[in-house]
C-alpha positions as CSV (number, residue, x, y, z in Angstrom):
1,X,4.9,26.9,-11.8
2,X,2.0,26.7,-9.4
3,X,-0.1,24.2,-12.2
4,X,3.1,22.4,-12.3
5,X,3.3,21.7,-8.9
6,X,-0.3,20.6,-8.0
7,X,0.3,18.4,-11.2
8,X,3.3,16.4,-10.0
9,X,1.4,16.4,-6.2
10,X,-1.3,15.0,-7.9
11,X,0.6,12.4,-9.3
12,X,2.2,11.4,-6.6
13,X,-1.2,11.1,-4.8
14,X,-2.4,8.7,-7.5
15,X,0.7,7.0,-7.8
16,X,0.5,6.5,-3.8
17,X,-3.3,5.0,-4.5
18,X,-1.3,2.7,-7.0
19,X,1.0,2.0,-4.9
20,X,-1.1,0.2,-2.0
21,X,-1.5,-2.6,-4.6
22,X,1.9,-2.9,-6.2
23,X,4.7,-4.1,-3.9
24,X,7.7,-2.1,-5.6
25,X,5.8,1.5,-4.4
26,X,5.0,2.4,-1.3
27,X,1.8,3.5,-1.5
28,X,1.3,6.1,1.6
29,X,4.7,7.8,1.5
30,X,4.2,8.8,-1.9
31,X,0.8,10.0,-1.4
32,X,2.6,11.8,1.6
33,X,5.3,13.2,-0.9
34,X,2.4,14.2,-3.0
35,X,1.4,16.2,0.1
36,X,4.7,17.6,0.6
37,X,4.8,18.9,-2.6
38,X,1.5,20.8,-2.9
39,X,2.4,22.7,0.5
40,X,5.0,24.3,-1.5
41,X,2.5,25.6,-3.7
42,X,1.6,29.2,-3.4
43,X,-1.7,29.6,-1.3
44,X,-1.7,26.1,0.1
45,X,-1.4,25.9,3.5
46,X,-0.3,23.6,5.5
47,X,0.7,23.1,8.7
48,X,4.0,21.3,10.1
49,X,2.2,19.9,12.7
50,X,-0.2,18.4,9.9
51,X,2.8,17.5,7.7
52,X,4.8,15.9,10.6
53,X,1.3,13.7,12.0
54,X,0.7,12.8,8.0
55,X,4.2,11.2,7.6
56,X,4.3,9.4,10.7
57,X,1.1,7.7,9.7
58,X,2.5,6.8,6.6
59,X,5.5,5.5,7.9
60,X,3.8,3.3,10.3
61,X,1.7,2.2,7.8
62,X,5.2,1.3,5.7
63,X,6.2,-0.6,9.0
64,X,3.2,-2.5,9.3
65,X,2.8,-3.2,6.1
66,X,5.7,-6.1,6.8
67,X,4.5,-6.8,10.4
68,X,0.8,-7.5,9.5
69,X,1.5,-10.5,6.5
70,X,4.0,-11.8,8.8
71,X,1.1,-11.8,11.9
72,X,-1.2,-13.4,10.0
73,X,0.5,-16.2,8.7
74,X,2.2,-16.9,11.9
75,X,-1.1,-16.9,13.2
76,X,-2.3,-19.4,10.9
77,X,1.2,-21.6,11.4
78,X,2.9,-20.6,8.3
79,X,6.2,-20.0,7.6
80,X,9.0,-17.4,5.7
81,X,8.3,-20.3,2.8
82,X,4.7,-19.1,2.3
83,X,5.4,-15.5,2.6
84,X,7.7,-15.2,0.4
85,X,5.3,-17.5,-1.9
86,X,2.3,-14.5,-0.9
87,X,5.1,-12.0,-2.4
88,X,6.2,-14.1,-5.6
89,X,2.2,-14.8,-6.1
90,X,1.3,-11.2,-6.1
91,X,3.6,-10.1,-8.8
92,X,2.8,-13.0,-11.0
93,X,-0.7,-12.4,-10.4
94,X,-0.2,-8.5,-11.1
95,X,1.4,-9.1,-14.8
96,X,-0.9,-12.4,-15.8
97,X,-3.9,-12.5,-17.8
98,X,-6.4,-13.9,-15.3
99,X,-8.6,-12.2,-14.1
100,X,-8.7,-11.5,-10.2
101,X,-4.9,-12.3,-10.4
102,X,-4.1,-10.0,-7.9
103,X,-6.2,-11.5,-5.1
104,X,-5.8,-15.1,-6.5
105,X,-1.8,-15.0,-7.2
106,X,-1.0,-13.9,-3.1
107,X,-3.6,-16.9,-2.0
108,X,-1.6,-19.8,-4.7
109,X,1.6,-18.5,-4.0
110,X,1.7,-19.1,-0.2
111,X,0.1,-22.5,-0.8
112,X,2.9,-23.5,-3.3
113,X,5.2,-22.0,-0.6
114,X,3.8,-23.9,2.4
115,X,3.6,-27.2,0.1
116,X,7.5,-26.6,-0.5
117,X,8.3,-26.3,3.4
118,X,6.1,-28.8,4.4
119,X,4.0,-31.7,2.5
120,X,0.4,-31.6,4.0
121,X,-1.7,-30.3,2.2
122,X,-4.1,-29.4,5.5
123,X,-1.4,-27.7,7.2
124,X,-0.4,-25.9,3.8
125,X,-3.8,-24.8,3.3
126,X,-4.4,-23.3,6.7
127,X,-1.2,-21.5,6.6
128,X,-1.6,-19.9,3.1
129,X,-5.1,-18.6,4.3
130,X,-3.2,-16.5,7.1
131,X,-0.8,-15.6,4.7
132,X,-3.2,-14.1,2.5
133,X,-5.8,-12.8,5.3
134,X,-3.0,-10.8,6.2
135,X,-2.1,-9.8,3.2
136,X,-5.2,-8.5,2.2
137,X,-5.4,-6.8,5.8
138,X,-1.8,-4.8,5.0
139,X,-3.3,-3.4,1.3
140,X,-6.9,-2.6,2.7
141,X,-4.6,-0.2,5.4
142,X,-2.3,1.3,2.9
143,X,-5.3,1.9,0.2
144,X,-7.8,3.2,3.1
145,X,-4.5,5.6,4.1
146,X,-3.8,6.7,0.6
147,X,-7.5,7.3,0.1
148,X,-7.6,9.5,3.1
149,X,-4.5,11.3,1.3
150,X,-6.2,12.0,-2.0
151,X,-9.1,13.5,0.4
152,X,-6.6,15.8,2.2
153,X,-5.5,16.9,-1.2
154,X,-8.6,18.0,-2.4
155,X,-9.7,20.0,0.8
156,X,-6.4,21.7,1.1
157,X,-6.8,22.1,-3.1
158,X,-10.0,23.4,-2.7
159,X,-8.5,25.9,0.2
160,X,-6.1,27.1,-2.3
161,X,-6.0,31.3,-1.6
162,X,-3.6,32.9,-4.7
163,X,-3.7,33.3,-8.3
164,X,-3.0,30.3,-10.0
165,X,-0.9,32.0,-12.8
């Protein structure tokens, strides 16, 4: 059962990782359930205090993860029209055959969205640079978070104090 368990928190762990690039998981809670789960392993300890700090980093991380876009393409003068082209861009530039598509489909996406709201191209431009800058600002803080996760796993892994069977 033990093997079991440090299986599934390790794949929460990596689907966390995962998840700091794709929009439909959220990348640090579930490398925070992954956590979760190994501390109820046999001869894994962790702490509540540790547990408790870890989640309410990752759900910070889930709040800012809407603030920080949002920031950044205010900043820039954009609008809801580019972010949700930043969004719509993303996912088509998850699943399409280009290469880079997930850093170029964000960046087209809130240009095609800014064009929509408003017709100069400058203005567009500007604002679908924010859009993206803070895009690219929110994933670099959920992967950096997750990564720090997958490091906490292995320490507390490498900790581990009982028989594994």
């Amino acid at each position: 059962m033990e093997i079991f368990l440090v299986c599934i928190a390790l794949l929460l762990i990596v689907l966390g990782i995962l998840g700091s690039f794709l929009p439909v998981l959220p990348g640090p809670l579930t490398s925070w359930a992954g956590l979760l789960v190994l501390h109820f392993t046999e001869g894994v300890e962790m702490s509540r205090t540790f547990l408790i700090a870890t989640l309410l980093v990752a759900l910070l991380i889930y709040v800012l993860d809407y603030i920080i876009p949002a920031i950044g393409t205010k900043r820039f003068g954009g609008s809801k029209a580019g972010m949700i082209g930043t969004t719509l861009g993303l996912i088509i530039g998850l699943f399409s055959p280009i290469p880079f598509g997930i850093i170029i489909g964000p960046f087209i996406g809130a240009l095609i969205g800014e064009m929509i709201h408003r017709n100069d191209f400058n203005k567009a431009l500007k604002a679908a640079f924010g859009s993206f800058l803070g895009f690219i600002a929110s994933t670099f803080l959920k992967f950096i978070v997750a990564i720090i996760y997958l490091g906490f796993f292995i320490v507390k892994l490498s900790e581990h104090n009982s028989s594994w069977f």
